[in-house]
C-alpha positions as CSV (number, residue, x, y, z in Angstrom):
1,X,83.0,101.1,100.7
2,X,80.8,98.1,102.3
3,X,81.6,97.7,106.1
4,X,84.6,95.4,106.7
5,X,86.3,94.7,109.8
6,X,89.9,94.8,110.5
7,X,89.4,91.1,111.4
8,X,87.4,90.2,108.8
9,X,90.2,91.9,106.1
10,X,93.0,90.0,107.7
11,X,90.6,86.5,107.7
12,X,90.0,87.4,103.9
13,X,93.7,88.0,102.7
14,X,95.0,85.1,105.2
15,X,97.5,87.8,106.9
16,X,98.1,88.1,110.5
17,X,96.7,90.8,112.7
18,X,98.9,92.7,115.1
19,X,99.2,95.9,117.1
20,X,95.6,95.6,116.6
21,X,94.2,94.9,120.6
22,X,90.5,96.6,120.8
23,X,90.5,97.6,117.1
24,X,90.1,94.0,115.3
25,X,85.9,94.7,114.7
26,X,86.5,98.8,113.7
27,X,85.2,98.8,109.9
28,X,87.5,99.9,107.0
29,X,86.1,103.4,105.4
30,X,88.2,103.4,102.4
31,X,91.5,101.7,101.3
32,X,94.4,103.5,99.5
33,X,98.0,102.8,98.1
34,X,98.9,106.7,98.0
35,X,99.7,108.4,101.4
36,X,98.9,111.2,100.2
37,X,95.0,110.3,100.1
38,X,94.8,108.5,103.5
39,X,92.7,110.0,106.1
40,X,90.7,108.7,109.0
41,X,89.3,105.3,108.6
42,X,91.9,104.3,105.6
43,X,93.8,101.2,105.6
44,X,96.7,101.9,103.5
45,X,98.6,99.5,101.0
46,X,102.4,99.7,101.9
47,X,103.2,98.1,98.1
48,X,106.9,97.2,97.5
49,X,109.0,96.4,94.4
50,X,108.2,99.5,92.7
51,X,110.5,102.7,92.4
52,X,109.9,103.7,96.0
53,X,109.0,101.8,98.6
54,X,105.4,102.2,100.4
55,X,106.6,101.0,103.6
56,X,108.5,103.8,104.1
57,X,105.5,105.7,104.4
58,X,103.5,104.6,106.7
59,X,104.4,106.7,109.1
60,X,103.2,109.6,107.3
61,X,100.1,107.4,106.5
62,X,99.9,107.0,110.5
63,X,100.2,110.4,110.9
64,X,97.0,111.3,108.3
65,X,94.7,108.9,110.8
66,X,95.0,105.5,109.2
67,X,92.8,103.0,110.7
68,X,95.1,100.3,110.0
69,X,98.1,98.9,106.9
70,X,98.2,96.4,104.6
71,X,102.3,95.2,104.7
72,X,104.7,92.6,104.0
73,X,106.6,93.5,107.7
74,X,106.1,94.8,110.8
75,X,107.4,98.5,110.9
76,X,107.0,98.9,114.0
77,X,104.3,101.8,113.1
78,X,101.8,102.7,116.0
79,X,98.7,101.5,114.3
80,X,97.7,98.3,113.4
81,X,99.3,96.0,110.7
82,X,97.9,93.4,108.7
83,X,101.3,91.2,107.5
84,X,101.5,89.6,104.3
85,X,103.7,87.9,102.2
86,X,102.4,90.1,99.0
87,X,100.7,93.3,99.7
88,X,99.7,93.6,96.0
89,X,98.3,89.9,95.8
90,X,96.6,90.9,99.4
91,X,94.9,94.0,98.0
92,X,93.7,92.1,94.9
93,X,92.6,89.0,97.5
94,X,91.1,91.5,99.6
95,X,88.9,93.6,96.5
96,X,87.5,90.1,95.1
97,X,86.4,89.4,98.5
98,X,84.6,92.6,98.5
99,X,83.0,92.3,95.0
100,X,81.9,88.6,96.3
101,X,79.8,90.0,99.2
102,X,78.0,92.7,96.2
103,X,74.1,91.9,95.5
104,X,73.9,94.4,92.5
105,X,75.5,93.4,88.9
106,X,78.2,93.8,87.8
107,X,79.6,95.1,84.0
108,X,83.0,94.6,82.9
109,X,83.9,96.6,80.1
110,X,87.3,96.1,77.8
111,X,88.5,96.4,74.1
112,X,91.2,97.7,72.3
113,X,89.8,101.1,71.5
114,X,87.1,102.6,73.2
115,X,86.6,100.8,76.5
116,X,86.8,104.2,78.9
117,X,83.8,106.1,76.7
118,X,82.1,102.8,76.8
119,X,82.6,102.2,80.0
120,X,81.3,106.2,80.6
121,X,78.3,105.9,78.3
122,X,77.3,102.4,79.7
123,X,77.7,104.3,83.8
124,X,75.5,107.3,82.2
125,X,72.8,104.9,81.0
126,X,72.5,102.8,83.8
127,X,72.0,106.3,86.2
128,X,69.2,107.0,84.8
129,X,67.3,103.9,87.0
130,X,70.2,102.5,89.6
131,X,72.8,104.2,91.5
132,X,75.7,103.2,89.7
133,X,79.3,103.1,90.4
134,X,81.5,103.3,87.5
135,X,85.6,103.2,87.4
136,X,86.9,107.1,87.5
137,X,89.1,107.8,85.1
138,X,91.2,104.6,83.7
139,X,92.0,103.3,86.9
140,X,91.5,99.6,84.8
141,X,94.7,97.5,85.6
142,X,95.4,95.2,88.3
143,X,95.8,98.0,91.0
144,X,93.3,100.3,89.3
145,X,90.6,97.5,89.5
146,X,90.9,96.9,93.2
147,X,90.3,100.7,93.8
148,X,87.4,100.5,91.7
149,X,86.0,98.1,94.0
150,X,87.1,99.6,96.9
151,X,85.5,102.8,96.1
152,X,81.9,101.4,95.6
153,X,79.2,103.2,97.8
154,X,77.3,101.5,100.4
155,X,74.3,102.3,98.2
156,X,75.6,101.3,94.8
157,X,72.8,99.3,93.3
158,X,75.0,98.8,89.9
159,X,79.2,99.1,89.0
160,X,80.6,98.9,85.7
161,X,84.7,98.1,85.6
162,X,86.9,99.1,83.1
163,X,89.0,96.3,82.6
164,X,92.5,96.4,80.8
165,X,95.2,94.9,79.8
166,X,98.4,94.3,77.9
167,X,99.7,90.5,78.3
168,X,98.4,87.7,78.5
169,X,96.6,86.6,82.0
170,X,96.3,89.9,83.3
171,X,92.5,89.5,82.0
172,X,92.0,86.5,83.9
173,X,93.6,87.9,87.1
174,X,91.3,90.8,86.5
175,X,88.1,88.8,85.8
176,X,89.1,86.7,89.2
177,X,88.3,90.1,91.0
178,X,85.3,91.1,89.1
179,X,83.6,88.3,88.2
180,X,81.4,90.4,85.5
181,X,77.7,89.8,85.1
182,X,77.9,91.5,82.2
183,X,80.9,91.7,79.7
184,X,81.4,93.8,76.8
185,X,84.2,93.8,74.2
186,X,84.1,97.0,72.5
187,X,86.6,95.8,69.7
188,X,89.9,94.1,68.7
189,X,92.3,95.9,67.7
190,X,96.3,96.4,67.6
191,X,96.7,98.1,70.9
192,X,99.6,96.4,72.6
193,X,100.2,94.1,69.9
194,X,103.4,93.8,70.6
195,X,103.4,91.9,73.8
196,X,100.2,89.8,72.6
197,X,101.9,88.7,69.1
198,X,98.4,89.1,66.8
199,X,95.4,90.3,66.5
200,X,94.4,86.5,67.1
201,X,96.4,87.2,70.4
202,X,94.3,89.9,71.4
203,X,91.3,88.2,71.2
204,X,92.4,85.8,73.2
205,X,93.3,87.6,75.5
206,X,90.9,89.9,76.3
207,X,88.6,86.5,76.4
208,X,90.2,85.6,79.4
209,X,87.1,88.2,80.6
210,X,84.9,85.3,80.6
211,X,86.7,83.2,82.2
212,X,85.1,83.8,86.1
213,X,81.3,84.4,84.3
214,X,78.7,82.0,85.1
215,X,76.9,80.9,82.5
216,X,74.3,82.9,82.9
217,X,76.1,86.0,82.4
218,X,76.1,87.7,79.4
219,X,78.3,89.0,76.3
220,X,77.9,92.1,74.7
221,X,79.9,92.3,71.5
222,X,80.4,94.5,68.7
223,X,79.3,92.9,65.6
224,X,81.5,94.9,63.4
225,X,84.5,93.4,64.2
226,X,85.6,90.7,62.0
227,X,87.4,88.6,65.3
228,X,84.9,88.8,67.8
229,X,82.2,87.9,64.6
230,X,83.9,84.5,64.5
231,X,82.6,84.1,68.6
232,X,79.3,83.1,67.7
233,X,78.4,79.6,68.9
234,X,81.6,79.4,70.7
235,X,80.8,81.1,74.1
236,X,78.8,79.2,76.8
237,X,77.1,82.9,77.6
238,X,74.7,84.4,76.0
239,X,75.5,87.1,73.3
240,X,73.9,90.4,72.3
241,X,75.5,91.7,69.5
242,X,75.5,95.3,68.3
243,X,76.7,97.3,65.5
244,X,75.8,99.4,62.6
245,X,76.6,96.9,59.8
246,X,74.2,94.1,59.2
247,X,71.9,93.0,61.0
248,X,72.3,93.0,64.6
249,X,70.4,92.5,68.0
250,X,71.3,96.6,68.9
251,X,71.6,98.8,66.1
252,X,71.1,102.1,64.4
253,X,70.2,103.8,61.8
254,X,69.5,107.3,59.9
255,X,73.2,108.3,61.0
256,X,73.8,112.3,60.6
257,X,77.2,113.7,61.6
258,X,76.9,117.1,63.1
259,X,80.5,118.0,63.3
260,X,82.1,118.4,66.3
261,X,78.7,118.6,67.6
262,X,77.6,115.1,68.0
263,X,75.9,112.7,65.7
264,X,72.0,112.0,65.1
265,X,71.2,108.7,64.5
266,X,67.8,106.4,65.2
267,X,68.1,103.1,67.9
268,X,67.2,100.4,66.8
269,X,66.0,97.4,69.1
270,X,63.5,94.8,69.9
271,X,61.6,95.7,67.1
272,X,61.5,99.8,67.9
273,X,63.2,102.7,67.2
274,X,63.9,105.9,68.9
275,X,65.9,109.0,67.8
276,X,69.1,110.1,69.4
277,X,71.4,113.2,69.5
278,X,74.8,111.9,70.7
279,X,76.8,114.9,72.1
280,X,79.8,113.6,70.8
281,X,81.3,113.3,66.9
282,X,82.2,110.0,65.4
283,X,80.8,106.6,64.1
284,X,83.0,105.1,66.8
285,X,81.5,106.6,69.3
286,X,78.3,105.8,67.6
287,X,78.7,102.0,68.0
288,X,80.5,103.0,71.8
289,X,76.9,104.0,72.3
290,X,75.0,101.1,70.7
291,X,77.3,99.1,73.5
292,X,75.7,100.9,76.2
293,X,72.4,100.5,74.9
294,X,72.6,96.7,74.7
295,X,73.7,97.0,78.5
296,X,70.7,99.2,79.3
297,X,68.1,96.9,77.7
298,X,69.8,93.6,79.7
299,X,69.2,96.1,82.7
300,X,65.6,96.9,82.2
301,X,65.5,100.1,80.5
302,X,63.3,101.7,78.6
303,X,64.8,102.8,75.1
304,X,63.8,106.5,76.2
305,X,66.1,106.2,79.7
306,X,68.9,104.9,77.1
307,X,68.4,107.9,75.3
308,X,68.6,110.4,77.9
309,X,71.7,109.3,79.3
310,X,73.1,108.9,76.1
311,X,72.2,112.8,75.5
312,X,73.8,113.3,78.9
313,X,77.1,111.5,78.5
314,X,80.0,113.8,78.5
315,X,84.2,112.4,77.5
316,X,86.6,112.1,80.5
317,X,88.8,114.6,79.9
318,X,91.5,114.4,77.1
319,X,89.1,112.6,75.1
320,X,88.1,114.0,72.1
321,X,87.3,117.0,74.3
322,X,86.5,119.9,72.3
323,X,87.9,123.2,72.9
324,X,86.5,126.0,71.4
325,X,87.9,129.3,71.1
326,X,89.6,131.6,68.1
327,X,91.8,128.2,67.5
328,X,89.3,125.1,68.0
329,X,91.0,122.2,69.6
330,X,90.2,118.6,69.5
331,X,92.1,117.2,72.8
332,X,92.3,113.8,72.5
333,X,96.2,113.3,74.2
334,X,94.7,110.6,76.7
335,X,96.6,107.8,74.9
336,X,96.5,106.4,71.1
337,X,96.8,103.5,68.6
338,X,96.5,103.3,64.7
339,X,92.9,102.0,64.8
340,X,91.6,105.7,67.7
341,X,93.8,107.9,65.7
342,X,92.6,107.5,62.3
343,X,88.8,107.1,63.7
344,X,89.9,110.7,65.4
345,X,90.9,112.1,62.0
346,X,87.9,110.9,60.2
347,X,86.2,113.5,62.9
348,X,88.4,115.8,61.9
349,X,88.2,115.3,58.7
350,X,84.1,116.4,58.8
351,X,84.5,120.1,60.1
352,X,84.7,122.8,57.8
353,X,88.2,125.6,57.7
354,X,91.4,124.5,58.1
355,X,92.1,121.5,59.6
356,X,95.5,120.5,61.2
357,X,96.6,117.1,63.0
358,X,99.3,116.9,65.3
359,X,100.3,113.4,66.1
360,X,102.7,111.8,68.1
361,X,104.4,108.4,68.9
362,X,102.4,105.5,69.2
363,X,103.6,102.5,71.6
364,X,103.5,98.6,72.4
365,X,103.1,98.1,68.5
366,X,106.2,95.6,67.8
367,X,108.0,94.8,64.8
368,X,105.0,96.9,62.7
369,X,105.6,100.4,64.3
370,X,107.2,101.8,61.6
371,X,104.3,100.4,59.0
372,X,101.3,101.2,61.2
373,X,102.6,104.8,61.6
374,X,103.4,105.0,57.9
375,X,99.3,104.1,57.3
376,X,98.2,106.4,60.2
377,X,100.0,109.3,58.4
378,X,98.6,108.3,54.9
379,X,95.4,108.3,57.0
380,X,95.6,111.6,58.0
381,X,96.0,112.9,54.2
382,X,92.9,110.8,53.2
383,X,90.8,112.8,56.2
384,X,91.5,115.6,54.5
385,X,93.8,117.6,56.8
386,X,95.7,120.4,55.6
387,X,98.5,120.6,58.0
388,X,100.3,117.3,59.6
389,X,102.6,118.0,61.9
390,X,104.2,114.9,63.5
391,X,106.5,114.8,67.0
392,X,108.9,111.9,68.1
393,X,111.0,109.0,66.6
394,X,108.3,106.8,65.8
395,X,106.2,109.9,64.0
396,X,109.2,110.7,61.2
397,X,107.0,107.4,59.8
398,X,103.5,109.5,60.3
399,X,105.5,112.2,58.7
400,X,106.4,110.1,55.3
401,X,103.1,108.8,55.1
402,X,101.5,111.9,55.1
403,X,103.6,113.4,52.5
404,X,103.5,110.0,50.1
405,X,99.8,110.4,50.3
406,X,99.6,114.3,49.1
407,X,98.6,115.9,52.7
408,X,99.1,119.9,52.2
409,X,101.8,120.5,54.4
410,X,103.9,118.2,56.5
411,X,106.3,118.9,59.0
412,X,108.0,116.7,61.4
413,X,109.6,117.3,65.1
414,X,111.6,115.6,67.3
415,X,109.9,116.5,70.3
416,X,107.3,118.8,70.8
417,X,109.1,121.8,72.7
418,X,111.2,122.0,68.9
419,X,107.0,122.4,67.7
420,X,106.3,125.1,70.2
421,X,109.2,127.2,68.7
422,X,106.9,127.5,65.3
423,X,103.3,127.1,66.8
424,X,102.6,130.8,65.8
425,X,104.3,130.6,62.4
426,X,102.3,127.1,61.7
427,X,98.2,127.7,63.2
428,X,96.2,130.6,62.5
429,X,93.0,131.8,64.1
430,X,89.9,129.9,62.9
431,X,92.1,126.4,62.5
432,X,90.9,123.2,63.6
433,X,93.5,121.2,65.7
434,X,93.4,118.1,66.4
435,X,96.5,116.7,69.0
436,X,96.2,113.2,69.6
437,X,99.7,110.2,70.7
438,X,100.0,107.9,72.9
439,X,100.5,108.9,77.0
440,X,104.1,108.7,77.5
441,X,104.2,111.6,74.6
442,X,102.4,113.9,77.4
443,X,101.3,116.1,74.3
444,X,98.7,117.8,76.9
445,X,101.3,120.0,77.0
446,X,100.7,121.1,73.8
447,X,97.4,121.9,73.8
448,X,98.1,124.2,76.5
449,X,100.7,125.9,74.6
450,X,98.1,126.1,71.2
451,X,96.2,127.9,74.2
452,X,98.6,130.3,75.0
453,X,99.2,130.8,71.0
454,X,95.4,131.6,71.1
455,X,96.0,134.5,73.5
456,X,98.8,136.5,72.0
């Protein structure tokens, strides 16, 4: 974290100092919302409003060596207090503060599908010339984002934010704070469709990125989608587009699948080519990649930097991570929607044995849940996969789906410890399994059972 003052904190989220005599000029090391994580230097978010209340643990934050806390009252705590009216508003106030004082660019990275391997492949470029700071995991929402910005080495020369969201103006708070030099929109999809109304809703939304960009800033867009196609000549930025279909600024060609493997494919740009061995399977990852390319290029990189850290990218985890073992196991529980699942299937679909696709509920999709399910499991029969096995309410839909469309066999479960009853009756060594639902389905803990199936 850049060197901030207790002072100059308090200045920046117009709160009042107190308890603070001789400490108002020590610098902040690092700022945290979880107790758990404070140590010396930390000056700890008490947030309210939530499920438990974070001022009731600032004594224990006291006790790990907090410098100082960020509150809405004065708890009497032996350390110094910064009072608010909004501790959440503060910490937001306080992180676009921070990102205002950064001299390195910054790339903001959303879309419906995609954004976190984006976001990963776009951090693993950009290392190969600056020191780059990149969003850990999916910490993208309006506390997430802060952290992010918070977390930033002294030294960073480059960040890219994950940026997400799920109603309307939650983009624009978000762009307030990171004020992106660089934006890409990965795609539009139907993720959270229910709160946003449309497609059309979506877009709009996730536009709200632009809305603190100079014009001088750039767009990076995937071409591919039919919404963000219709952007052209309507943003005051500049666009590179990328893609695999027609012709495009960032492109590639000569695409191989390699299984689980990864994918071969030439890139294409400013009149060169150069070929590539993605360590990961998919055509959506493919164009995740041309993405990060595109930033590399605005960046100054030559197309051979792009390529080694696109070689060098690795999948958070739970991403279409690859297990491999006497069962192989395609782990991709992070979180779903239609549009990731059936891209995950079409992965599945190119190995070669028996395949098997366990799928779960998928949420925030509205009034279409039922059809968008219904497709997903008719999906999963087109792939090719020889066993569906679907778990949860919404999934009885995958289930019908699958079994209208002529998948092998099809089973459905309520809930997945009903599935782990018949796990060794249902795979068989040499299977490929893919287990892929939304969060909230925590089907992680399946996988982990499918591992225990593999040891018996």
């Amino acid at each position: 974290m850049m060197r901030i003052s207790l002072a100059e904190a308090a200045n920046a989220v117009h709160g009042k100092l107190i308890h603070a005599a001789g400490a108002e000029e020590k610098n902040i090391q690092r700022v945290e919302m979880d107790s758990r994580l404070v140590e010396a230097g930390t000056l700890f978010v008490a947030l309210s409003g939530g499920a438990r209340d974070g001022h009731d643990f600032i004594p224990m934050a006291a006790k790990a060596g907090a410098l100082a806390v960020l509150c809405e009252k004065d708890c009497m705590a032996d350390l110094p207090a910064i009072v608010v009216e909004d501790s959440k508003a503060a910490m937001q106030r306080l992180a676009a503060y921070c990102r205002n004082k950064w001299q390195f660019p910054v790339i903001g990275v959303t879309g419906s599908v995609g954004k976190t391997s984006t976001k990963d492949m776009i951090a693993s470029v950009l290392q190969q010339k600056y020191r780059t700071h990149a969003t850990m995991g999916n910490y993208n929402n309006n506390l997430g984002v802060p952290l992010t910005i918070f977390a930033a080495p002294e030294d960073t020369q480059a960040a890219v934010v994950e940026m997400g969201m799920n109603h309307f103006g939650e983009m624009h708070l978000l762009s307030s704070i990171v004020r992106p030099d660089i934006a890409v929109i990965s795609n539009i999809g139907i993720a959270h469709i229910e709160n946003l109304g449309s497609r059309e809703g979506i877009l709009k939304a996730k536009c709200e990125i632009f809305d603190f960009m100079t014009e001088q800033g750039e767009a990076i867009l995937l071409q591919d989608g039919d919404l963000l196609s219709t952007l052209k000549g309507k943003l005051k930025q500049h666009i590179t587009w990328y893609g695999i279909a027609g012709e495009t600024d960032v492109t590639a060609k000569d695409i191989c699948p390699n299984g689980l493997l990864g994918t071969y494919f030439k890139l294409c740009a400013d009149g060169k080519e150069i070929p590539v061995a993605l360590p990961v399977a998919g055509i959506h990852m493919v164009q995740n990649a041309l993405a990060a390319a595109a930033v590399g290029l605005k960046m100054g990189l030559t197309l051979e930097e792009i390529r080694t850290g696109l070689e060098r990218f690795s999948l958070t985890k739970n991403r279409m991570d690859v297990i491999h073992g006497p069962i192989t196991i395609i782990n991709d529980t992070y979180n779903a929607n239609p549009v990731s699942v059936m891209a995950a299937l079409d992965v599945l679909g190119t190995v070669s044995g028996r395949k098997v696709a366990i799928l779960g509920d998928m949420g925030e999709l509205g009034e279409q849940a039922e059809a968008l399910h219904y497709e997903t499991g008719a999906h999963a029969a087109q792939a090719k996969a020889d066993v569906v096995i679907a778990i949860g309410e919404l999934a009885h839909a995958i289930y019908e789906g699958a079994k209208t469309a002529g998948a092998g066999e099809v089973y459905h479960y309520p809930s997945q410890e009903l599935l782990w009853e018949d796990l060794n009756k249902l795979l068989q060594k040499g299977d490929t399994v893919l287990v892929k639902a939304s969060h909230a389905m925590a089907l992680e803990k399946t996988v982990e059972k499918i591992q225990g199936v593999e040891e018996k």
